[in-house]
C-alpha positions as CSV (number, residue, x, y, z in Angstrom):
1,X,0.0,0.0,0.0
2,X,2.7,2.6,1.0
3,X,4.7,1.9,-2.3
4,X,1.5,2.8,-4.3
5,X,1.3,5.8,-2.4
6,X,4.8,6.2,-3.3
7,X,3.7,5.6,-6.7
8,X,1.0,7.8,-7.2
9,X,3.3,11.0,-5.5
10,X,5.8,10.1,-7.7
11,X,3.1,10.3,-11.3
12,X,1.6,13.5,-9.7
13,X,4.9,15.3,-9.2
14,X,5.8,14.5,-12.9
15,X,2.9,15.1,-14.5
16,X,2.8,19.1,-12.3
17,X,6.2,19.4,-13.9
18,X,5.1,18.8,-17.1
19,X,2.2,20.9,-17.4
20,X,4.6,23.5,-15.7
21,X,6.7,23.3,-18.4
22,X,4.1,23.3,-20.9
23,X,2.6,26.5,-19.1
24,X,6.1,28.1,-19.3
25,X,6.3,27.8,-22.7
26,X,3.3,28.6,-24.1
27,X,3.5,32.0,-22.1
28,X,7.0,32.4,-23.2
29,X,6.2,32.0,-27.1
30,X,3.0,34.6,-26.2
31,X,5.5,37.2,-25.0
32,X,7.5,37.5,-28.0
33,X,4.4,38.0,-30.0
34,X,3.4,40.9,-28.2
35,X,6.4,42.3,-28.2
36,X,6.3,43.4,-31.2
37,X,2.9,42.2,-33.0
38,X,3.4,44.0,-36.3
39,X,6.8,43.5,-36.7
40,X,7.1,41.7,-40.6
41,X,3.3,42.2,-40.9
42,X,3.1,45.3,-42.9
43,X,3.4,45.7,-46.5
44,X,5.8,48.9,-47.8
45,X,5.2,50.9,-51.1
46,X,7.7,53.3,-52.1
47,X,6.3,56.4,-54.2
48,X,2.6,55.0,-54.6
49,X,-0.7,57.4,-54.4
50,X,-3.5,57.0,-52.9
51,X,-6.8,58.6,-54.6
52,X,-10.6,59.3,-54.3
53,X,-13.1,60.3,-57.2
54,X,-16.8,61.3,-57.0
55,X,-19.1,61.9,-59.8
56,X,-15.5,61.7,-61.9
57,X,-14.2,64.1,-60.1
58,X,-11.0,63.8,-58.4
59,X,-11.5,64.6,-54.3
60,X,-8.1,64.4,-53.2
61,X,-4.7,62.4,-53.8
62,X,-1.9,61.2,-51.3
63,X,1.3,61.1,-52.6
64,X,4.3,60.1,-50.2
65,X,7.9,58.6,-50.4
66,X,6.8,55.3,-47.8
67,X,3.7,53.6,-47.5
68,X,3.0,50.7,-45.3
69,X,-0.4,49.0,-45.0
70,X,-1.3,47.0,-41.9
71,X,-3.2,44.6,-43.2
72,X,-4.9,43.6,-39.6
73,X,-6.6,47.4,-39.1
74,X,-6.4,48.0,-42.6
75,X,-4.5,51.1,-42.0
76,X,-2.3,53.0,-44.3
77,X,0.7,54.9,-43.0
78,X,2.5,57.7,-44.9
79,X,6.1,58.8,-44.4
80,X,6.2,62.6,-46.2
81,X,3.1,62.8,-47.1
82,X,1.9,65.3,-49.8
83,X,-1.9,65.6,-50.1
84,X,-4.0,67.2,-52.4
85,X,-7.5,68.1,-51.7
86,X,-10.2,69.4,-54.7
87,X,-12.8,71.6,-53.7
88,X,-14.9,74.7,-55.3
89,X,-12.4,74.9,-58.4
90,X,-9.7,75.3,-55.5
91,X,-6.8,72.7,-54.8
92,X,-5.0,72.5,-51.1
93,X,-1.8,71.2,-50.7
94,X,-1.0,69.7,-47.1
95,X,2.9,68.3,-46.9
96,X,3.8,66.6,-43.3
97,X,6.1,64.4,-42.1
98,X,3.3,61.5,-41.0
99,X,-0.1,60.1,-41.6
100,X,-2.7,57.8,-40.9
101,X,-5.4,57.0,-43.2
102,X,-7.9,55.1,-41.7
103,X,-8.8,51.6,-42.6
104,X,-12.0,52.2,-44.1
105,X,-11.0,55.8,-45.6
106,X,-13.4,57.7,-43.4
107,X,-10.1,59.7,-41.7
108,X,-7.3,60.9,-42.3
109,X,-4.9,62.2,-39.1
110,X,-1.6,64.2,-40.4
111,X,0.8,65.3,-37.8
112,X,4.6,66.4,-37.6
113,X,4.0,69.5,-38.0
114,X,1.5,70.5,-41.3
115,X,1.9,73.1,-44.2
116,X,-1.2,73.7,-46.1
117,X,-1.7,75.9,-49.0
118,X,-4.3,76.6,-51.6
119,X,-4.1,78.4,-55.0
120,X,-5.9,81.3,-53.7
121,X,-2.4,82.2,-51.9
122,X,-3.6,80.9,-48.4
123,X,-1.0,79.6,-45.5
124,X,-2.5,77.2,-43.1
125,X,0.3,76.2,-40.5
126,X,-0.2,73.7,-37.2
127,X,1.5,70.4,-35.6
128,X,-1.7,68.2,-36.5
129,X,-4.5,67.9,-38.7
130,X,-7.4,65.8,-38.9
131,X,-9.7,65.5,-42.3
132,X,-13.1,63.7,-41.8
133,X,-13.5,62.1,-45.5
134,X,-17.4,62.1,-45.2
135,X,-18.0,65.6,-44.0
136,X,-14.6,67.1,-46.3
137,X,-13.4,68.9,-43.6
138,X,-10.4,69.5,-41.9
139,X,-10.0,70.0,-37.7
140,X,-7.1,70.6,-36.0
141,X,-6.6,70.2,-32.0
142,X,-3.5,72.3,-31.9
143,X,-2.9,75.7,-32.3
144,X,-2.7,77.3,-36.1
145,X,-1.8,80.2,-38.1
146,X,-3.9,81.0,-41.0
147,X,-2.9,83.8,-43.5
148,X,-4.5,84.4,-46.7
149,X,-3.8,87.6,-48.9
150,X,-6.3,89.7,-46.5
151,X,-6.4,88.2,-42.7
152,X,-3.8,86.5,-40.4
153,X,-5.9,84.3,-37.9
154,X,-4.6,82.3,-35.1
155,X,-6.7,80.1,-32.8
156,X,-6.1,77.3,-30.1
157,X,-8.4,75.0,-33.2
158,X,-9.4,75.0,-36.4
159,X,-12.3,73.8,-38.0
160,X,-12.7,74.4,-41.9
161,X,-13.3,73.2,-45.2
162,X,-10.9,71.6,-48.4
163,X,-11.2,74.6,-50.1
164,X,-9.6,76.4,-46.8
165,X,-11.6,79.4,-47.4
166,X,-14.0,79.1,-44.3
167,X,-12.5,78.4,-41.4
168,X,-13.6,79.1,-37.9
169,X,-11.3,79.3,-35.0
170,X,-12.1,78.1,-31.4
171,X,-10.2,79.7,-28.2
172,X,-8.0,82.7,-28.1
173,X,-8.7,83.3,-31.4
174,X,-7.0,86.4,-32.9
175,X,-8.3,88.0,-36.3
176,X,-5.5,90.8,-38.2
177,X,-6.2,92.2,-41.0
178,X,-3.0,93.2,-43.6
């Protein structure tokens, strides 16, 4: 009786080691996964552009030197991004270091410090922009300077159209006219 006792201590002990060890390495694998869980997973695009048309119009066009597509959000990110954006016979031109464009192309987020410019001579400066594809408009969380030929305006946020030619400013706003 006491050697099956023995026994059966003995069969327990292994089999806790086991599934110790089985435990430890299944955890251990886990970790390095989430260490880095996009590492190899994205797919890189030197030079491409990104476009939208309506009615067979052209709405806008990202160019940029890097583009990498996560394919698990279904994100793209730019590296020097150069956007164009068509409205009311007017083009803007945003250049940044960085971008987002959203999965399903309903956003766009730019930051690193944004340069935007239309062909009516207007200056748009701020650290980051956002441009909601379905309402085609552009918000910005950060302070801005806006300059066109007539008006300097400065604001704690922006909120304004493709065009850049109506543009409200929210908190410590500042209008000067030239």
């Amino acid at each position: 009786m006491k050697n099956n006792k023995k026994l059966i201590a003995i069969v327990g002990a292994v089999v806790l080691v086991l599934v110790g060890l089985i435990a430890y390495l299944m955890q251990d694998t886990g970790d390095e996964s989430t260490k880095n869980p996009i590492s190899g997973q994205l797919v890189n695009f030197q030079g491409a552009e990104l476009q939208e048309e309506s009615d067979g119009k052209l709405v806008w066009a990202l160019t940029a030197e890097k583009i990498e597509y996560d394919p698990r959000s279904k994100s793209v990110v730019l590296t020097n991004l150069k956007g164009q954006f068509y409205q009311d016979n007017v083009t803007t031109t945003v250049a940044a270091p960085h971008a987002v464009l959203s999965g399903d192309r309903s956003s766009l987020d730019i930051d690193g410090g944004i340069t935007a410019t239309n062909t009516d001579e207007a200056v748009l400066k701020t650290s980051a922009l956002h441009f909601d594809n379905k309402t085609k408009q552009f918000t910005s969380q950060s302070a801005f300077t806006y300059e066109s030929k007539d008006v300097i305006l400065t604001g704690d946020k922006l909120e304004g159209n493709m065009a850049l030619k109506q543009i409200s400013a929210v908190g410590n706003a500042k209008l000067t006219k030239k």
